[in-house]
N, C-alpha and C positions, 0 to 999 in steps of 0.2 A: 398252082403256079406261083403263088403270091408265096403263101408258103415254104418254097423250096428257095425264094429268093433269102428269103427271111430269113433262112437256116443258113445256106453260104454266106449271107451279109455275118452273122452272128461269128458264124465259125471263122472268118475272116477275121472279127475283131480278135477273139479269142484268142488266135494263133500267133497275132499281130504283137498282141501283149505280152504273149510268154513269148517272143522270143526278145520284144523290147526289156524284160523282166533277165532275161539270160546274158543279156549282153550290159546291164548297169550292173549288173552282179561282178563282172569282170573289171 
């Protein structure tokens, strides 16, 4: 359980950044 949280927190950041990464591009 701990685990899977770990993985959405991550992937959360992850996805957070590429899209903050897409939009200072612009």
């Amino acid at each position: 359980m701990v685990s899977v949280l770990l993985t959405s927190t991550s992937f959360s950041l992850f996805f957070s950044f590429l899209l903050y990464t897409t939009l200072s591009s612009n």
